[in-house]
C-alpha positions in Angstrom: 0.0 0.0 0.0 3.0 2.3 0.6 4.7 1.8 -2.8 1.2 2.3 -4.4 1.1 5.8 -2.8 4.7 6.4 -3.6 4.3 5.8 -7.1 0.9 8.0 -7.4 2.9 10.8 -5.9 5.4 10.3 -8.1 2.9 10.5 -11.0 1.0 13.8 -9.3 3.6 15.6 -7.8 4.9 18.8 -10.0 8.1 20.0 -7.7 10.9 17.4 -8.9 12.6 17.4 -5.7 9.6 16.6 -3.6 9.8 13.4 -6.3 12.6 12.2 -4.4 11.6 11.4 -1.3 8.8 9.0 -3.0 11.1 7.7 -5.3 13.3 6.1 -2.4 10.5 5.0 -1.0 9.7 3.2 -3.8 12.6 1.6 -4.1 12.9 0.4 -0.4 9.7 -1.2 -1.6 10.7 -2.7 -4.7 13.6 -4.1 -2.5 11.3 -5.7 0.0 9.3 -8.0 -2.9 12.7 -8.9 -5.0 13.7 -10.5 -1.2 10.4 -11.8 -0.1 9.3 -13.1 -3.6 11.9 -16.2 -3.9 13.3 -17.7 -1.0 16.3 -18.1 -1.9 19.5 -16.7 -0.9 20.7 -15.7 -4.1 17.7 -13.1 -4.3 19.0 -11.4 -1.1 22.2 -10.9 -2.7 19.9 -9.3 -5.6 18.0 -7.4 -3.5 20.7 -5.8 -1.5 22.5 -4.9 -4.8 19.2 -3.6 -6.1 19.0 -1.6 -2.7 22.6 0.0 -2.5 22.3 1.1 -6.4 18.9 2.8 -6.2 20.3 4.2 -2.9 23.2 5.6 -4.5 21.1 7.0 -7.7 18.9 9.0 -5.9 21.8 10.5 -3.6 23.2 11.6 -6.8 20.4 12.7 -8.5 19.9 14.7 -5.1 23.2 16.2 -5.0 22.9 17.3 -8.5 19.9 19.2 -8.0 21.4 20.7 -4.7 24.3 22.2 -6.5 26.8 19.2 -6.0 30.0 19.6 -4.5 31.0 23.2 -3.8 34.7 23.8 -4.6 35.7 26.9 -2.3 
């Protein structure tokens, strides 16, 4: 039910950075169905790699929109 509000929110929201936020949550949810859909422990290791590359996406898609690094 969470991921199914994250992703309307994603569809209705107009400020991009507001996006964001839903977007991770998304994710965390996407990761929680790869793991809990085959038991198997081969699917963990999918999930958690799944899970550390959306992770990192959205941090950078964050920083870019912050400004990125500031070189002073």
């Amino acid at each position: 039910m969470v991921a199914l509000y994250a992703v309307i929110r994603i569809l209705t929201e107009k400020h991009t950075l507001k996006k964001l936020v839903f977007l991770n949550v998304m994710n965390f949810a996407i990761t929680g169905l790869i793991v809990l859909s085959i038991p198997d422990i081969m699917v963990l290791f999918a999930g958690i790699a799944y899970f550390v590359g959306s992770t990192l996406e959205a941090n950078a898609i964050a920083s870019t929109y912050a400004g990125g690094i500031s070189h002073e």
